[in-house]
N, C-alpha and C positions, 0 to 999 in steps of 0.2 A: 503235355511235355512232348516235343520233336528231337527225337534219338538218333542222330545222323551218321550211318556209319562213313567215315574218311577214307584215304586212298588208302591206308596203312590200318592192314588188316586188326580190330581188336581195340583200335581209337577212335574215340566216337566225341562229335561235339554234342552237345546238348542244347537244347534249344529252350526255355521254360514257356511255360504261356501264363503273360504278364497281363495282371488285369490293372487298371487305371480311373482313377475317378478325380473329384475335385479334392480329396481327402491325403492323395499319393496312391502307393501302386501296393500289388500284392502279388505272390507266387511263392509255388514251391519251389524250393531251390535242391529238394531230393523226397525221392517217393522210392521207398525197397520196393512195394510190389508193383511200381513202372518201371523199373530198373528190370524188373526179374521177368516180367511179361518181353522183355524183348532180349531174354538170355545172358542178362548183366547180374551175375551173384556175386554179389561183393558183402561182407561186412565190414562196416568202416569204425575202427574203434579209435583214431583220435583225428581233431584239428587243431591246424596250426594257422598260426594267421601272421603277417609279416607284413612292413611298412618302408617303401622305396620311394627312394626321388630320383630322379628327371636323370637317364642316359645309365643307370646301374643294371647291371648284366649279373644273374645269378643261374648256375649253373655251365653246362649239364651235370645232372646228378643222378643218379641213384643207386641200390643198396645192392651188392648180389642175395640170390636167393642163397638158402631159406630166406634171406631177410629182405625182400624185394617188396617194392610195396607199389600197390597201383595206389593213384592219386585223381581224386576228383577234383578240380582245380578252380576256382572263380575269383572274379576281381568286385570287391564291393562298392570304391568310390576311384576314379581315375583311370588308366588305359596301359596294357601292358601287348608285345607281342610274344607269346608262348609258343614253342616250341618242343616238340616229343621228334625223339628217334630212335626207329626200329633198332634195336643190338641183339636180337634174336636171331641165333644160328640158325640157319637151314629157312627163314625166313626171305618170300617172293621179294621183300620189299627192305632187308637187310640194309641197314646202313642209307638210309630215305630216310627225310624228313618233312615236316611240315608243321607249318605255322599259323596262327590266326593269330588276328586282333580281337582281345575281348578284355571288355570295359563294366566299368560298374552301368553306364548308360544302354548298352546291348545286352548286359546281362545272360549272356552266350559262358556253358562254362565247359569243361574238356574233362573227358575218364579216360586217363592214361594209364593202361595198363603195365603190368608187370614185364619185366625186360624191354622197356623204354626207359631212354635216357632223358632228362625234362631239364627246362630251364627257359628262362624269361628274360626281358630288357622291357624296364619303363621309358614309357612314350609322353606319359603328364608329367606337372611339374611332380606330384606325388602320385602314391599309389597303396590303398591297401587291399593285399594279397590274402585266399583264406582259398585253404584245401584240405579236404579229407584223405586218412590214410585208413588202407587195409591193413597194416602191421606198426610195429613201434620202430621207431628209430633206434637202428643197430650200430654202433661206431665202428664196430672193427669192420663192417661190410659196407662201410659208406665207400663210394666211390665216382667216379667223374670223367667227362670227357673235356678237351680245351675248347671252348664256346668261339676260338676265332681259330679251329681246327679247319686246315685251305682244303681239305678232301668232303669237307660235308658243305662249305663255304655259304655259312650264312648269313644274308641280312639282316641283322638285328635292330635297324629302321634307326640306330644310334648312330653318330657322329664315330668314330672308332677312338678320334684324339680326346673328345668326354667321354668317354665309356667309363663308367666306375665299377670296376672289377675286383673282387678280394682278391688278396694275395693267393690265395690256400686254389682258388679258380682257374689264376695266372696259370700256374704250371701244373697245370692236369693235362694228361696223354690227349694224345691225339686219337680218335678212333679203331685205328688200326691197333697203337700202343697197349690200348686202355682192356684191363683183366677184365673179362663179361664171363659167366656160366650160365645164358639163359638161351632153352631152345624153344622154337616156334614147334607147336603143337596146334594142328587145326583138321 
Protein backbone atom coordinates (compact mmCIF):
# COMPACT_ATOMS: atom_id res chain seq x y z
CA UNK A 1 0.00 0.00 0.00
CA UNK A 2 1.38 3.76 -1.33
CA UNK A 3 0.45 6.45 1.23
CA UNK A 4 0.71 9.65 -0.46
CA UNK A 5 0.70 12.60 1.35
CA UNK A 6 -1.25 15.78 -0.99
CA UNK A 7 -0.49 19.37 -1.03
CA UNK A 8 -3.02 19.83 1.92
CA UNK A 9 -1.40 18.97 4.79
CA UNK A 10 -3.25 15.73 6.76
CA UNK A 11 -4.88 14.30 3.15
CA UNK A 12 -3.44 11.54 1.97
CA UNK A 13 -4.46 9.42 -1.36
CA UNK A 14 -3.92 5.88 -0.99
CA UNK A 15 -2.59 3.89 -3.32
CA UNK A 16 -3.42 -0.08 -2.80
CA UNK A 17 -1.13 -2.72 -4.40
CA UNK A 18 -3.59 -4.67 -6.74
CA UNK A 19 -2.56 -8.07 -7.53
CA UNK A 20 -4.20 -9.68 -10.91
CA UNK A 21 -4.43 -12.84 -12.38
CA UNK A 22 -6.76 -14.76 -14.87
CA UNK A 23 -9.14 -15.39 -11.89
CA UNK A 24 -9.66 -11.23 -11.32
CA UNK A 25 -7.84 -9.03 -8.89
CA UNK A 26 -7.20 -8.77 -5.03
CA UNK A 27 -6.06 -6.04 -2.48
CA UNK A 28 -6.33 -4.67 0.63
CA UNK A 29 -8.57 -1.89 0.56
CA UNK A 30 -7.41 -1.05 4.68
CA UNK A 31 -4.60 -2.45 6.80
CA UNK A 32 -4.66 -0.47 10.67
CA UNK A 33 -1.09 -1.33 11.17
CA UNK A 34 -0.14 0.22 7.46
CA UNK A 35 -2.21 3.00 8.36
CA UNK A 36 -0.38 3.50 11.71
CA UNK A 37 3.35 2.69 10.55
CA UNK A 38 3.00 6.00 8.60
CA UNK A 39 1.20 7.96 11.69
CA UNK A 40 -2.50 7.48 10.31
CA UNK A 41 -4.56 6.37 13.83
CA UNK A 42 -7.91 6.30 12.91
CA UNK A 43 -10.58 3.86 14.22
CA UNK A 44 -13.21 3.61 11.86
CA UNK A 45 -16.41 2.42 13.35
CA UNK A 46 -18.98 2.53 10.45
CA UNK A 47 -19.56 2.49 6.45
CA UNK A 48 -21.65 3.83 4.39
CA UNK A 49 -22.07 3.12 0.88
CA UNK A 50 -24.26 5.26 -1.70
CA UNK A 51 -25.29 4.76 -5.29
CA UNK A 52 -25.19 7.96 -8.10
CA UNK A 53 -25.74 8.49 -11.50
CA UNK A 54 -24.23 10.41 -14.18
CA UNK A 55 -23.70 14.67 -13.30
CA UNK A 56 -25.07 14.26 -9.36
CA UNK A 57 -22.93 16.65 -7.10
CA UNK A 58 -23.00 15.67 -3.27
CA UNK A 59 -21.66 17.79 -1.01
CA UNK A 60 -19.47 19.70 0.56
CA UNK A 61 -20.21 18.16 3.95
CA UNK A 62 -19.21 17.76 7.06
CA UNK A 63 -20.01 17.60 10.84
CA UNK A 64 -18.42 20.14 13.49
CA UNK A 65 -16.43 18.73 15.95
CA UNK A 66 -16.81 16.91 18.63
CA UNK A 67 -18.69 15.40 15.91
CA UNK A 68 -16.31 15.66 12.85
CA UNK A 69 -15.44 12.72 11.37
CA UNK A 70 -12.47 11.83 8.89
CA UNK A 71 -13.52 9.63 6.02
CA UNK A 72 -11.66 7.05 4.20
CA UNK A 73 -13.38 7.28 0.92
CA UNK A 74 -13.37 4.63 -2.39
CA UNK A 75 -15.36 4.09 -5.27
CA UNK A 76 -16.16 0.32 -6.05
CA UNK A 77 -17.63 0.28 -9.70
CA UNK A 78 -17.75 3.54 -11.95
CA UNK A 79 -15.78 7.21 -11.72
CA UNK A 80 -16.50 9.96 -9.47
CA UNK A 81 -14.33 13.32 -9.01
CA UNK A 82 -13.79 13.98 -5.09
CA UNK A 83 -13.01 16.75 -3.56
CA UNK A 84 -11.60 17.69 0.31
CA UNK A 85 -11.25 21.17 1.58
CA UNK A 86 -9.06 22.54 4.09
CA UNK A 87 -11.68 24.71 6.73
CA UNK A 88 -9.05 24.45 9.38
CA UNK A 89 -8.28 27.81 11.14
CA UNK A 90 -4.80 28.85 11.37
CA UNK A 91 -4.19 26.28 8.60
CA UNK A 92 -0.99 27.17 5.62
CA UNK A 93 -3.46 25.71 3.24
CA UNK A 94 -7.02 27.24 4.76
CA UNK A 95 -9.64 27.38 2.26
CA UNK A 96 -7.41 25.17 -0.71
CA UNK A 97 -8.72 22.49 -2.41
CA UNK A 98 -8.10 19.52 -4.18
CA UNK A 99 -9.44 17.05 -6.40
CA UNK A 100 -8.85 13.53 -7.84
CA UNK A 101 -10.46 11.22 -10.09
CA UNK A 102 -10.91 7.92 -8.43
CA UNK A 103 -12.63 4.90 -9.95
CA UNK A 104 -13.65 1.54 -9.15
CA UNK A 105 -11.02 0.74 -12.19
CA UNK A 106 -7.82 2.75 -10.42
CA UNK A 107 -8.92 1.70 -7.19
CA UNK A 108 -6.90 5.01 -5.75
CA UNK A 109 -8.99 5.96 -2.44
CA UNK A 110 -8.69 9.35 -0.25
CA UNK A 111 -8.42 9.73 4.06
CA UNK A 112 -9.80 12.85 4.66
CA UNK A 113 -9.36 14.05 7.67
CA UNK A 114 -11.16 15.98 10.18
CA UNK A 115 -11.88 19.63 9.57
CA UNK A 116 -12.28 18.92 5.85
CA UNK A 117 -15.14 19.71 3.96
CA UNK A 118 -15.89 16.56 1.21
CA UNK A 119 -17.89 16.14 -1.54
CA UNK A 120 -18.09 14.48 -4.94
CA UNK A 121 -19.75 14.74 -8.73
CA UNK A 122 -20.18 11.43 -10.91
CA UNK A 123 -18.33 11.33 -14.01
CA UNK A 124 -20.06 7.45 -15.15
CA UNK A 125 -23.30 6.91 -16.11
CA UNK A 126 -23.40 5.24 -12.40
CA UNK A 127 -21.37 5.11 -9.47
CA UNK A 128 -21.13 3.15 -6.30
CA UNK A 129 -19.63 5.19 -3.45
CA UNK A 130 -18.35 3.32 0.01
CA UNK A 131 -16.43 5.13 2.87
CA UNK A 132 -15.37 4.63 6.14
CA UNK A 133 -16.09 6.91 9.19
CA UNK A 134 -14.20 7.75 12.46
CA UNK A 135 -17.34 8.76 14.26
CA UNK A 136 -21.29 8.41 13.76
CA UNK A 137 -23.30 10.67 12.04
CA UNK A 138 -24.43 13.69 14.19
CA UNK A 139 -27.58 15.80 12.84
CA UNK A 140 -27.40 18.57 14.78
CA UNK A 141 -23.58 19.08 13.69
CA UNK A 142 -24.12 18.30 10.08
CA UNK A 143 -23.23 20.87 8.10
CA UNK A 144 -21.97 22.25 4.40
CA UNK A 145 -20.35 24.39 2.21
CA UNK A 146 -22.26 25.64 -1.53
CA UNK A 147 -20.36 22.98 -4.05
CA UNK A 148 -20.72 25.94 -6.88
CA UNK A 149 -19.23 28.40 -3.99
CA UNK A 150 -17.30 31.21 -6.87
CA UNK A 151 -14.45 31.74 -4.05
CA UNK A 152 -13.23 28.09 -3.84
CA UNK A 153 -14.60 27.82 -7.81
CA UNK A 154 -14.67 24.35 -8.61
CA UNK A 155 -14.63 22.19 -11.45
CA UNK A 156 -16.72 19.51 -10.81
CA UNK A 157 -15.85 17.97 -14.51
CA UNK A 158 -20.21 18.25 -14.80
CA UNK A 159 -22.00 20.19 -17.22
CA UNK A 160 -23.35 22.69 -14.43
CA UNK A 161 -26.97 22.81 -16.66
CA UNK A 162 -27.05 18.59 -15.62
CA UNK A 163 -25.74 18.78 -12.43
CA UNK A 164 -28.23 17.02 -10.06
CA UNK A 165 -28.01 18.61 -6.87
CA UNK A 166 -30.28 18.26 -3.64
CA UNK A 167 -32.13 20.89 -2.64
CA UNK A 168 -30.88 20.77 1.07
CA UNK A 169 -27.03 21.29 -1.16
CA UNK A 170 -28.51 24.07 -3.12
CA UNK A 171 -28.43 26.59 -0.51
CA UNK A 172 -25.63 25.81 1.81
CA UNK A 173 -23.16 28.96 2.68
CA UNK A 174 -20.70 29.88 0.86
CA UNK A 175 -17.26 29.33 2.65
CA UNK A 176 -16.73 32.36 4.16
CA UNK A 177 -20.61 32.02 5.41
CA UNK A 178 -20.40 28.65 6.46
CA UNK A 179 -20.07 27.90 10.75
CA UNK A 180 -16.47 25.76 11.02
CA UNK A 181 -14.96 25.25 14.76
CA UNK A 182 -11.98 23.34 13.54
CA UNK A 183 -8.25 24.35 14.06
CA UNK A 184 -5.22 23.06 12.34
CA UNK A 185 -2.94 21.53 14.85
CA UNK A 186 0.53 20.36 13.41
Amino acid sequence: MNIIETKLPGLFLIEPKVFTDDRGYFFESYNEASFKKHGLDYTFIQDNESMSSYGVIRGLHYQLAPYSQAKLIRVLDGIIYDVAVDIRENSPTYGQWQGFEISGENKLQLLIPRGFAHGFSVLSEQVTFLYKCDNLYFPEADRGINFNDPTLNIDWGVDPAKAIVSPKDRILPTISEAEKNFVFNQ
